[in-house]
VMD Tcl script that builds the backbone (N, CA, C; Angstrom):
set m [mol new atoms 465]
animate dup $m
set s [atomselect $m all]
$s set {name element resname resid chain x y z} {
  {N N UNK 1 A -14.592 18.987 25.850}
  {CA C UNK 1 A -15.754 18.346 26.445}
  {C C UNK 1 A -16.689 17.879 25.338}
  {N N UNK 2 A -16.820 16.650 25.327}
  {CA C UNK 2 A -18.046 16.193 24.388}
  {C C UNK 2 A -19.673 15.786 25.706}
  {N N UNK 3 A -20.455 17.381 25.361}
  {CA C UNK 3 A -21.021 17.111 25.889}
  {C C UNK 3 A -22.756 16.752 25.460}
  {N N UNK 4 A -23.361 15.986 25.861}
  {CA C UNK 4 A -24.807 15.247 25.258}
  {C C UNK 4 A -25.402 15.036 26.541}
  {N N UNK 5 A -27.042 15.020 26.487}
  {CA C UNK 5 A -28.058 14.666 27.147}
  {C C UNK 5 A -28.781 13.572 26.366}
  {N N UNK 6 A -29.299 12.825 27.773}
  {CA C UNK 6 A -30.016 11.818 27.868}
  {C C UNK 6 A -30.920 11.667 28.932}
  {N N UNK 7 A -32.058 11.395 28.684}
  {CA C UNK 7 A -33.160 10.673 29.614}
  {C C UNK 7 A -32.613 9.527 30.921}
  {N N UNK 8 A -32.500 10.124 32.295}
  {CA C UNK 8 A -31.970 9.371 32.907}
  {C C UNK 8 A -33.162 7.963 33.293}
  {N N UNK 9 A -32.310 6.851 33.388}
  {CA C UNK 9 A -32.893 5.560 34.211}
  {C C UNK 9 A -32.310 5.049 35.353}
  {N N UNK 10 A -33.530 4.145 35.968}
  {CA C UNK 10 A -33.216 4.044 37.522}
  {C C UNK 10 A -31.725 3.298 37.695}
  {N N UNK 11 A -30.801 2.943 36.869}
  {CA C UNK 11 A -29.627 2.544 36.488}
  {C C UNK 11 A -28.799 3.893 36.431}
  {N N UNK 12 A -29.339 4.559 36.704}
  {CA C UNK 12 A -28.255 6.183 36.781}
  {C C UNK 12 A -27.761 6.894 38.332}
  {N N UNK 13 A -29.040 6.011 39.287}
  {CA C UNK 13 A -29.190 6.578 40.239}
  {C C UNK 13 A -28.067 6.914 40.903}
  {N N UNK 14 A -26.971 5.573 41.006}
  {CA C UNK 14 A -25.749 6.073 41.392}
  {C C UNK 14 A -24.867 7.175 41.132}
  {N N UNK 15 A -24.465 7.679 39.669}
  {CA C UNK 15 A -24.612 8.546 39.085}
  {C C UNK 15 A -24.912 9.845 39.450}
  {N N UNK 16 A -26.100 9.403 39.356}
  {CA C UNK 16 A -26.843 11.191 40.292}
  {C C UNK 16 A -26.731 11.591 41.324}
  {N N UNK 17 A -26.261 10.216 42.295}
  {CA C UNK 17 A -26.039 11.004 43.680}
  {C C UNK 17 A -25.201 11.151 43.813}
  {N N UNK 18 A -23.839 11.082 43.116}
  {CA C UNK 18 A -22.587 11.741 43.371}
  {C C UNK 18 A -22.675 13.073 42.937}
  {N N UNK 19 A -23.379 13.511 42.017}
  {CA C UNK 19 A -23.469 14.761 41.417}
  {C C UNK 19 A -24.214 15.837 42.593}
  {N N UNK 20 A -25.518 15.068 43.161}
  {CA C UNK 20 A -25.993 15.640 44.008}
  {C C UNK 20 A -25.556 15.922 45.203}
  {N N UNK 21 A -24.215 15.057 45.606}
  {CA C UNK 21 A -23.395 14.737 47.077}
  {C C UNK 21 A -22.688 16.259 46.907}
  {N N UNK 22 A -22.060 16.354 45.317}
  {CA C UNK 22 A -20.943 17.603 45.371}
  {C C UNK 22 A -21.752 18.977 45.138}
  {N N UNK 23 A -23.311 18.448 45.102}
  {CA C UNK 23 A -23.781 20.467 44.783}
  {C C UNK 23 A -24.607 20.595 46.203}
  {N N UNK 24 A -25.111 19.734 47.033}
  {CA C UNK 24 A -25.875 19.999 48.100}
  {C C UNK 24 A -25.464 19.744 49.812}
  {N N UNK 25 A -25.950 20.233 49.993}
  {CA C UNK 25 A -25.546 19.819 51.525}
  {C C UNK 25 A -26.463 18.962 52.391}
  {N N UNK 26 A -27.826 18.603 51.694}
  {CA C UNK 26 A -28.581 18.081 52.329}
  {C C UNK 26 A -29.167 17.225 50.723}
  {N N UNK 27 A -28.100 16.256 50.305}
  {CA C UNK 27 A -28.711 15.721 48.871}
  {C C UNK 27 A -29.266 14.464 49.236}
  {N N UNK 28 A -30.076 14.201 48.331}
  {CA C UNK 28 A -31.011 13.059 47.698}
  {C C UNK 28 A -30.480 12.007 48.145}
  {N N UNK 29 A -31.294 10.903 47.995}
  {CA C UNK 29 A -30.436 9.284 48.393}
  {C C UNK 29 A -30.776 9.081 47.056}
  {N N UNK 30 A -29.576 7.472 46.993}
  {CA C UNK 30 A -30.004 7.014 45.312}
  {C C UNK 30 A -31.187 6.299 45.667}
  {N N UNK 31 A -31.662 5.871 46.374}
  {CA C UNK 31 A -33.109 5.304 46.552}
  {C C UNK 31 A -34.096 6.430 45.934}
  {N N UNK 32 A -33.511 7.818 46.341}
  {CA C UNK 32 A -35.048 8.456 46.054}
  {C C UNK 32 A -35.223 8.842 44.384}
  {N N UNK 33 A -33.372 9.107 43.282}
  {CA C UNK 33 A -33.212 8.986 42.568}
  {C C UNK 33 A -33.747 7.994 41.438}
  {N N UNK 34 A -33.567 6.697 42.049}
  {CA C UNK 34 A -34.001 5.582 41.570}
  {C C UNK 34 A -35.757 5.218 41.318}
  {N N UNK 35 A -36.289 6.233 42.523}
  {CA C UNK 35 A -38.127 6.178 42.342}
  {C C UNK 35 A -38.552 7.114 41.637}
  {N N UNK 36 A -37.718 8.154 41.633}
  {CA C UNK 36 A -38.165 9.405 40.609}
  {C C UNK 36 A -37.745 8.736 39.332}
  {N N UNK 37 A -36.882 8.109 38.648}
  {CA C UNK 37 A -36.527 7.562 37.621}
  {C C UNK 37 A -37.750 6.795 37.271}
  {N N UNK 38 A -37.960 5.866 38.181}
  {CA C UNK 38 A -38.976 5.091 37.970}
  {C C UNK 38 A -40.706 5.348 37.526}
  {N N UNK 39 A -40.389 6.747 37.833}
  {CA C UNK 39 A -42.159 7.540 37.777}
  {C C UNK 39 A -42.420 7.851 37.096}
  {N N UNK 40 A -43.864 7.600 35.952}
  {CA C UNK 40 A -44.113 7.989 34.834}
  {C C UNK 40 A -44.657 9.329 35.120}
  {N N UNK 41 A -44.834 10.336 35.861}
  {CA C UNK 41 A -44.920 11.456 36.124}
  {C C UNK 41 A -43.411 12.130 35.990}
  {N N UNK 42 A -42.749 11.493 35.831}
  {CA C UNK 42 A -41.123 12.604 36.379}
  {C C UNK 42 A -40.353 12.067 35.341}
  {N N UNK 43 A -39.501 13.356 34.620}
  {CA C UNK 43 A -38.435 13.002 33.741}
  {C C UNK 43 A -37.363 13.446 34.333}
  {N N UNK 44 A -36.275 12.960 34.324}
  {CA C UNK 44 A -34.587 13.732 34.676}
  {C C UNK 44 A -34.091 13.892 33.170}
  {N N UNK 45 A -33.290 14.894 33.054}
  {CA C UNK 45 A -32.516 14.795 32.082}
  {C C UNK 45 A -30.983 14.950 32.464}
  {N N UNK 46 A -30.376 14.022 31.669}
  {CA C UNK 46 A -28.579 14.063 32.564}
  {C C UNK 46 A -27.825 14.868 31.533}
  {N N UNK 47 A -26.852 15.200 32.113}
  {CA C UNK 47 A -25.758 15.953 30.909}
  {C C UNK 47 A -24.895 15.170 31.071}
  {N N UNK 48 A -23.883 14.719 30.326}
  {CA C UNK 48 A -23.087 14.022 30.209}
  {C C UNK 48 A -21.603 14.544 29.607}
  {N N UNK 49 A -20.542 14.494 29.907}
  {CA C UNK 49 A -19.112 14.886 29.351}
  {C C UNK 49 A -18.466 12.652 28.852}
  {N N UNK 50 A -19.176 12.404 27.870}
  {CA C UNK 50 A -18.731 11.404 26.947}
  {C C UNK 50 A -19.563 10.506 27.593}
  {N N UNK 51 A -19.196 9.470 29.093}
  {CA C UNK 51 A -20.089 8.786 29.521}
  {C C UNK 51 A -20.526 9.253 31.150}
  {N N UNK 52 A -20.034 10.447 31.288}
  {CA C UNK 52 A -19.372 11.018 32.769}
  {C C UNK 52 A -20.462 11.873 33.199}
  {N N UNK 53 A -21.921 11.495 34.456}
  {CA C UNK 53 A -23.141 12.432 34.348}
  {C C UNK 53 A -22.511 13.358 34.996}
  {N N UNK 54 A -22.840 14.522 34.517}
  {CA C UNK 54 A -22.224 15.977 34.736}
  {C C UNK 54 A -23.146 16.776 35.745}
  {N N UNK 55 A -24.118 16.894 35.680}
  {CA C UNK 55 A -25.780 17.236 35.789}
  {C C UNK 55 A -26.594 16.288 35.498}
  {N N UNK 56 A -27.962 17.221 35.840}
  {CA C UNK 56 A -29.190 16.640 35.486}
  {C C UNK 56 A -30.237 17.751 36.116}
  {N N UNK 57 A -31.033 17.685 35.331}
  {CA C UNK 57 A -32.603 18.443 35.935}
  {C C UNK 57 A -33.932 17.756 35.794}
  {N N UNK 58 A -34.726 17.925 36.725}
  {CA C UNK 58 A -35.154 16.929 37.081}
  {C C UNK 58 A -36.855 17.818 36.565}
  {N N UNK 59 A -37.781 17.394 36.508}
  {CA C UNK 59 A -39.056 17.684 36.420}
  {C C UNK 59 A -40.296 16.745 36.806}
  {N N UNK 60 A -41.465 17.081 37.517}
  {CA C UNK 60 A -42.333 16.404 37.648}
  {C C UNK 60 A -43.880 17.325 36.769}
  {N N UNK 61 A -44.605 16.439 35.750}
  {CA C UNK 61 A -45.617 16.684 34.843}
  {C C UNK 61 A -46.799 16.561 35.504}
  {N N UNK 62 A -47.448 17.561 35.749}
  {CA C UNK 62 A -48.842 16.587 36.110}
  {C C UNK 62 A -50.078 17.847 35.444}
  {N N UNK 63 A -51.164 16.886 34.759}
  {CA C UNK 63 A -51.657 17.821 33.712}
  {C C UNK 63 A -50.992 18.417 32.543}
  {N N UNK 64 A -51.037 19.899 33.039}
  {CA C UNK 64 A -50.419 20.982 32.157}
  {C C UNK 64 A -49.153 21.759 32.796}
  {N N UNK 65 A -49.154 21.219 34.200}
  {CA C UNK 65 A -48.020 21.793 34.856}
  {C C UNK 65 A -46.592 21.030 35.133}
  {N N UNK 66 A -45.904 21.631 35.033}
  {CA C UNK 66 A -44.740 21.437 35.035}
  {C C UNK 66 A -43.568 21.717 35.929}
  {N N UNK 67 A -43.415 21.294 37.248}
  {CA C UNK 67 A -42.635 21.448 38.441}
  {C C UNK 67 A -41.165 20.663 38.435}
  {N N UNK 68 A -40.119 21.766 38.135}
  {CA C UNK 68 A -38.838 21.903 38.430}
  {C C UNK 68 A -38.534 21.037 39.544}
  {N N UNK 69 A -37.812 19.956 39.796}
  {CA C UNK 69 A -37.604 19.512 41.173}
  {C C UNK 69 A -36.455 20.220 41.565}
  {N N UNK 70 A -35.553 19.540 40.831}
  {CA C UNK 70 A -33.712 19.786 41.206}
  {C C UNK 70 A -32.863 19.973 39.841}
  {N N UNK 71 A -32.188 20.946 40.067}
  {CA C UNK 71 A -31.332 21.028 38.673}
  {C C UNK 71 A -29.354 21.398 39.874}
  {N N UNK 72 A -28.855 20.390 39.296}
  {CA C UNK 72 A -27.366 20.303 39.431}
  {C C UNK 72 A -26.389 20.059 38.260}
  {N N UNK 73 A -25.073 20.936 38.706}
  {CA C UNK 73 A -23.980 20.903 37.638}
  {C C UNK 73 A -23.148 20.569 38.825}
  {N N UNK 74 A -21.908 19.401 38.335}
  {CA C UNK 74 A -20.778 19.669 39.367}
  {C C UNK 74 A -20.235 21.139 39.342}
  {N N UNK 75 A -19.237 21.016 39.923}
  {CA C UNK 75 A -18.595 22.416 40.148}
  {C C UNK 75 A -17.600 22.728 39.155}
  {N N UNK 76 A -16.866 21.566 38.982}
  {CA C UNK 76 A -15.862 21.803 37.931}
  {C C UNK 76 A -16.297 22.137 36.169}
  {N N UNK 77 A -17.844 21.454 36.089}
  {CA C UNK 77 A -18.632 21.756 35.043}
  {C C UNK 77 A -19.103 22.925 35.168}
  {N N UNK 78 A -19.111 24.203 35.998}
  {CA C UNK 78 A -20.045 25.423 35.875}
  {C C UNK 78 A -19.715 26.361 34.980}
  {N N UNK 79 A -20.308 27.499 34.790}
  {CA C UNK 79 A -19.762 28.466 33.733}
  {C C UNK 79 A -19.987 28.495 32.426}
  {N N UNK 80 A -20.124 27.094 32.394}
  {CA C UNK 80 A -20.052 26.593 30.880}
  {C C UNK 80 A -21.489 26.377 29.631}
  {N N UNK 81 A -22.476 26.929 30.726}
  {CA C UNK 81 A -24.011 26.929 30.059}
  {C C UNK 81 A -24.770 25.912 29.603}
  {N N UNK 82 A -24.121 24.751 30.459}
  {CA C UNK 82 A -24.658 23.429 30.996}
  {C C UNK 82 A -26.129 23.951 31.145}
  {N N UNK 83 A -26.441 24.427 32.345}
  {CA C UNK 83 A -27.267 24.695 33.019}
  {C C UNK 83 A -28.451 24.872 32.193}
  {N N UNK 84 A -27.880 25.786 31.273}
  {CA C UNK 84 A -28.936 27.085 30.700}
  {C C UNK 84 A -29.240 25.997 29.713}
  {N N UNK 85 A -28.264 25.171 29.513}
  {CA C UNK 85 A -29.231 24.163 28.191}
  {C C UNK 85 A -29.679 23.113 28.760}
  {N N UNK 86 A -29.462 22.641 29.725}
  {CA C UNK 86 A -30.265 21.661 30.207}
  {C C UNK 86 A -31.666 21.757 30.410}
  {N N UNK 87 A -31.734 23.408 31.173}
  {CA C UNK 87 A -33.154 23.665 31.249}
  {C C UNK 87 A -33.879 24.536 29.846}
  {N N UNK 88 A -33.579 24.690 28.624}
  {CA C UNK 88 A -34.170 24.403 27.545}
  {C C UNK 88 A -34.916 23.270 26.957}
  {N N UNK 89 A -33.375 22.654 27.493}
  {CA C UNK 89 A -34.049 20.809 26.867}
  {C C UNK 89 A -35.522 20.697 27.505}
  {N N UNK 90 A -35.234 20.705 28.770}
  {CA C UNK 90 A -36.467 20.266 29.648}
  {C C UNK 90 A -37.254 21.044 29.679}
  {N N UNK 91 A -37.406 22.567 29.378}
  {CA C UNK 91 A -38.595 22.931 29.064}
  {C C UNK 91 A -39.013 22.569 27.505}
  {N N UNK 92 A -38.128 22.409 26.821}
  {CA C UNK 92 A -39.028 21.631 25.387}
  {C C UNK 92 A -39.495 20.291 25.763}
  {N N UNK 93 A -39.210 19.336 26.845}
  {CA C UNK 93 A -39.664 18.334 26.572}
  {C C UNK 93 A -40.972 18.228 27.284}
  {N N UNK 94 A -40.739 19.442 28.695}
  {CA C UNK 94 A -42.401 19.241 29.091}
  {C C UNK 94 A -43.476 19.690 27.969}
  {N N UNK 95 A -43.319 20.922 27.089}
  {CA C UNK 95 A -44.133 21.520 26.719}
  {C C UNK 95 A -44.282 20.251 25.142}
  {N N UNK 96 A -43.727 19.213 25.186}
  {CA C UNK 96 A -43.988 17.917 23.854}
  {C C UNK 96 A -45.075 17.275 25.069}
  {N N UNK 97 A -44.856 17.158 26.383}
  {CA C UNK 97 A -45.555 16.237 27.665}
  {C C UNK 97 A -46.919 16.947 27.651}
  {N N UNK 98 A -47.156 17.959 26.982}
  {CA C UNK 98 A -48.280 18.936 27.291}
  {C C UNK 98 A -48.518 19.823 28.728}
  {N N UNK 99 A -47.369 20.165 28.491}
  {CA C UNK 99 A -47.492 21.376 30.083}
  {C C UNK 99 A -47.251 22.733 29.041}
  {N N UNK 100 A -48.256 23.250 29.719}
  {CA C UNK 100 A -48.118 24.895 29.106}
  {C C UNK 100 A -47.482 25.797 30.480}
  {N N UNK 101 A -47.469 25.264 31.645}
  {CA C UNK 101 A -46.805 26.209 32.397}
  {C C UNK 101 A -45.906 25.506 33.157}
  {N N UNK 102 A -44.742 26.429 33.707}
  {CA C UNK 102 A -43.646 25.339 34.260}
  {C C UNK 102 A -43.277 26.672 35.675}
  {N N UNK 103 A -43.313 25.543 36.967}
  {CA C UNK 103 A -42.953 26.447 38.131}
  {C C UNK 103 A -41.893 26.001 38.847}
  {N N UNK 104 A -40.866 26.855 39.482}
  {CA C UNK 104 A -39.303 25.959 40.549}
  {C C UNK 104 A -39.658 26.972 41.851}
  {N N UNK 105 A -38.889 26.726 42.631}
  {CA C UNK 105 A -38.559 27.278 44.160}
  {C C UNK 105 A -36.710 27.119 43.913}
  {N N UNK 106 A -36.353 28.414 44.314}
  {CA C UNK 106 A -35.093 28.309 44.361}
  {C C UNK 106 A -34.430 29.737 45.437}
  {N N UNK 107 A -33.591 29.340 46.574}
  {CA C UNK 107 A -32.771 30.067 47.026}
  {C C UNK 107 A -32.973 31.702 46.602}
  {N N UNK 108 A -33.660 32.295 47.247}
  {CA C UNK 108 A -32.826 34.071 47.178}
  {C C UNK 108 A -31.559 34.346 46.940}
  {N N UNK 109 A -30.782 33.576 48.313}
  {CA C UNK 109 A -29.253 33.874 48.301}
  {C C UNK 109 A -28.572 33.237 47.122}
  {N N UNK 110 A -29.270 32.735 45.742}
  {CA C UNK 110 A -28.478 31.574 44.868}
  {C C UNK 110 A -28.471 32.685 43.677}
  {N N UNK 111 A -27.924 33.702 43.806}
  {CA C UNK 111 A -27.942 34.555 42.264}
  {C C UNK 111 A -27.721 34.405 41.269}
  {N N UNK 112 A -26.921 33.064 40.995}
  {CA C UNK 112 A -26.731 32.688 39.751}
  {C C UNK 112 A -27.793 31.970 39.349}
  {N N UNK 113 A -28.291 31.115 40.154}
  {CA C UNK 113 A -29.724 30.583 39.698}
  {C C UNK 113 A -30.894 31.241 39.163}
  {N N UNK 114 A -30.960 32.454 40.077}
  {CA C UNK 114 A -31.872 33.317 39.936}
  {C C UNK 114 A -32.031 33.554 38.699}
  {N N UNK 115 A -30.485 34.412 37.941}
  {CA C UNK 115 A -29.769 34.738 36.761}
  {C C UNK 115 A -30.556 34.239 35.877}
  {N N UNK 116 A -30.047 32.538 36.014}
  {CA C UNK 116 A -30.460 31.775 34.978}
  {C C UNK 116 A -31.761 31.506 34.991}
  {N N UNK 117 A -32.470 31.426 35.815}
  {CA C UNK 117 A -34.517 30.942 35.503}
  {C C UNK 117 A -34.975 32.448 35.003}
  {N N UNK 118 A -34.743 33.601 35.480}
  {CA C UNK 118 A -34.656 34.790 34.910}
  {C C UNK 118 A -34.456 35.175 33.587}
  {N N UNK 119 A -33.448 34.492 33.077}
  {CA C UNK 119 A -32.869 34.336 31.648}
  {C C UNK 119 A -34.026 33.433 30.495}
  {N N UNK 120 A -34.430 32.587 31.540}
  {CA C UNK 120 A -34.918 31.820 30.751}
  {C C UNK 120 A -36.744 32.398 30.105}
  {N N UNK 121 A -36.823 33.222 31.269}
  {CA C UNK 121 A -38.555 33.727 31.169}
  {C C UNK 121 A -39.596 33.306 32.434}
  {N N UNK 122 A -38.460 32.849 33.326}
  {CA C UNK 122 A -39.680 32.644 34.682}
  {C C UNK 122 A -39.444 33.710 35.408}
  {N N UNK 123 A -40.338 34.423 36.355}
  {CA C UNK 123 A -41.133 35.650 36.486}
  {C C UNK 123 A -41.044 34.745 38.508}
  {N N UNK 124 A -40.563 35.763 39.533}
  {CA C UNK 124 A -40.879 35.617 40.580}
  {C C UNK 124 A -42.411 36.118 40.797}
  {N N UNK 125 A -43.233 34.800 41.722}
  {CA C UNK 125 A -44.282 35.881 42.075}
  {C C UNK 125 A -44.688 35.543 43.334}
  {N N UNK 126 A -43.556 35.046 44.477}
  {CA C UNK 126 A -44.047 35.340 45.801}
  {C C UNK 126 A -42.825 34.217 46.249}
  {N N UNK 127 A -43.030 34.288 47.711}
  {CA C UNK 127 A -41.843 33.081 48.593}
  {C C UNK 127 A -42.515 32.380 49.279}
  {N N UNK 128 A -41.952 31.382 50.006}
  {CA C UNK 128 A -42.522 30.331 50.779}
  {C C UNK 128 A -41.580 30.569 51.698}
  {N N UNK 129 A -41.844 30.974 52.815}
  {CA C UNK 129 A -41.149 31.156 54.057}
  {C C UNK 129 A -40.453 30.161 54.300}
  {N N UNK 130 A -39.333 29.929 55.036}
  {CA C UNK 130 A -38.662 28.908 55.449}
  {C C UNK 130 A -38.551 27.576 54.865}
  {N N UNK 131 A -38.696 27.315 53.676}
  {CA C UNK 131 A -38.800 26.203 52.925}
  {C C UNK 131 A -37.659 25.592 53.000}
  {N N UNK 132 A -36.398 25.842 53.305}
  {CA C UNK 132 A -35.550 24.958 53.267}
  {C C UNK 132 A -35.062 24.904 54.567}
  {N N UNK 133 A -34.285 23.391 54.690}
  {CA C UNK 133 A -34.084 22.755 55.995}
  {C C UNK 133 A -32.932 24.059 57.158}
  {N N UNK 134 A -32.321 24.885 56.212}
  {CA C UNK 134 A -31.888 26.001 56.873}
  {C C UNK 134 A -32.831 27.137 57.532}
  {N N UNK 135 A -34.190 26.980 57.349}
  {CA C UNK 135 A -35.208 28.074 57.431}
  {C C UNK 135 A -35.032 29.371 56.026}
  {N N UNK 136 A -34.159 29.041 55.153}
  {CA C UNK 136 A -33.921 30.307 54.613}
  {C C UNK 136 A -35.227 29.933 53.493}
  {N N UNK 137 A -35.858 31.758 52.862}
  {CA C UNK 137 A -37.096 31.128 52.367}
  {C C UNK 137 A -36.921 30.452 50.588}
  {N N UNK 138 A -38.171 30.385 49.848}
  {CA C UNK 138 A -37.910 30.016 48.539}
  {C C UNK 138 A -38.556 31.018 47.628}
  {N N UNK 139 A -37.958 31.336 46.524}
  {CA C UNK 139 A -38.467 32.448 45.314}
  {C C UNK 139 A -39.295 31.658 44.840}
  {N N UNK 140 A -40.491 31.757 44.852}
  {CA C UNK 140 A -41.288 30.929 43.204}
  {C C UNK 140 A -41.236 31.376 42.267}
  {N N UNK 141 A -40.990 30.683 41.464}
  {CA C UNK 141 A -40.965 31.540 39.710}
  {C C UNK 141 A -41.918 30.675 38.969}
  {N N UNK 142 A -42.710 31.321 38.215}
  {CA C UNK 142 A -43.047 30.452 36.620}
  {C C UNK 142 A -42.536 31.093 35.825}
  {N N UNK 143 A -43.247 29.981 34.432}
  {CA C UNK 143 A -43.602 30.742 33.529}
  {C C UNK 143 A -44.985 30.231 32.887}
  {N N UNK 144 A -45.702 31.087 32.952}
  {CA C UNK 144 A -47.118 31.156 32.561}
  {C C UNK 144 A -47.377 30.571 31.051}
  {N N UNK 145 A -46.670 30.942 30.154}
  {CA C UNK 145 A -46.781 30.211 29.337}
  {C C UNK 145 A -45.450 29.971 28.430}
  {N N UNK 146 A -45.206 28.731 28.247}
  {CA C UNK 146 A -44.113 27.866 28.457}
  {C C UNK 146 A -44.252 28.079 27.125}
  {N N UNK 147 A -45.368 27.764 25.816}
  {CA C UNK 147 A -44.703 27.893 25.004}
  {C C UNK 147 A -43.693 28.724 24.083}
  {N N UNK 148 A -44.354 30.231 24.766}
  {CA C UNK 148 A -43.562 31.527 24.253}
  {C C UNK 148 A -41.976 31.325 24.673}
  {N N UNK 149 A -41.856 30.502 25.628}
  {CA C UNK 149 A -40.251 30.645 26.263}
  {C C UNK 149 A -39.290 29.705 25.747}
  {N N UNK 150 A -39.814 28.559 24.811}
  {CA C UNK 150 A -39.188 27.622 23.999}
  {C C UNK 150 A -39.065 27.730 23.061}
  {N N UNK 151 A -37.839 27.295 22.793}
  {CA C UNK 151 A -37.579 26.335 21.365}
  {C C UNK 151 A -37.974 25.482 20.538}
  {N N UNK 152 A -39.117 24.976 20.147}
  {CA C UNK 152 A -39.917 23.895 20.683}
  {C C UNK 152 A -39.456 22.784 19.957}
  {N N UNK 153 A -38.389 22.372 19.258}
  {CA C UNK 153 A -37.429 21.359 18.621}
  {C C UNK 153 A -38.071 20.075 19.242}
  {N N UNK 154 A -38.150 18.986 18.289}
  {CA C UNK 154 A -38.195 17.825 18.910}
  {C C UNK 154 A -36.859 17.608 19.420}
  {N N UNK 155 A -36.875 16.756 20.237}
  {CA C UNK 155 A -35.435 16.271 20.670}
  {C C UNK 155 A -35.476 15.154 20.537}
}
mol reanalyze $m
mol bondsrecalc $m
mol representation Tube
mol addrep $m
């Protein structure tokens, strides 16, 4: 696998929603792909296997904060710590955007996710009842301060 990240554009959108078709059950349109691309509030970052988007995680900046939208790996890509570097990248690039704190909502029942935002230094500190279209609820996690949890490398 030759694998690299890049800053996605609204020219990816297609792209992303195949990625998003095979990790969700209720995924994104490329329309909505294509406006988040478009938003100078929101970065995606894609993973790539040569020219092939693998992933992507998505973030929206506003101020100092830093909100996780969506982070996907296909399936055949998992295991492989895609994940765990994707969301490095993107927490170094909010904390270059000037966010000192970064927050997601993610699945209880998703333990590997958990695993990994856990791994990374975000801290559960309450749920949102029924947040997803299943009623099942959402973990919030931060991390309070983003810079202790980075790398802080330009990229």
């Amino acid at each position: 696998m030759n694998l690299t990240f890049r800053k996605m554009v609204p020219e990816d959108a297609s792209a992303v929603e195949i990625v998003e078709k095979a990790c969700f059950s209720m995924p994104w349109s490329r329309q909505a792909f294509w406006e988040e691309a478009s938003n100078d509030k929101t970065y995606y970052l894609l993973a790539l296997d040569d020219t092939k988007v693998i992933g992507y995680v998505g973030v929206w900046i506003l101020f100092d904060e830093a909100q996780i939208t969506n982070v996907a790996v296909l399936p055949e890509y998992r295991n492989q710590k895609i994940g765990y570097r994707m969301m490095e990248k993107i927490m170094q690039i909010s904390l270059q955007k000037g966010a000192t704190a970064m927050t997601l909502e993610v699945r209880p029942s998703n333990d590997s996710a958990l695993h990994l935002y856990e791994k990374l230094g975000f801290k559960s500190v309450g749920r949102r009842r029924n947040y997803y279209e299943d009623g099942e609820d959402a973990e919030i996690m931060w991390i309070t301060d983003l810079a202790k949890c980075t790398n802080a490398e330009v990229i």
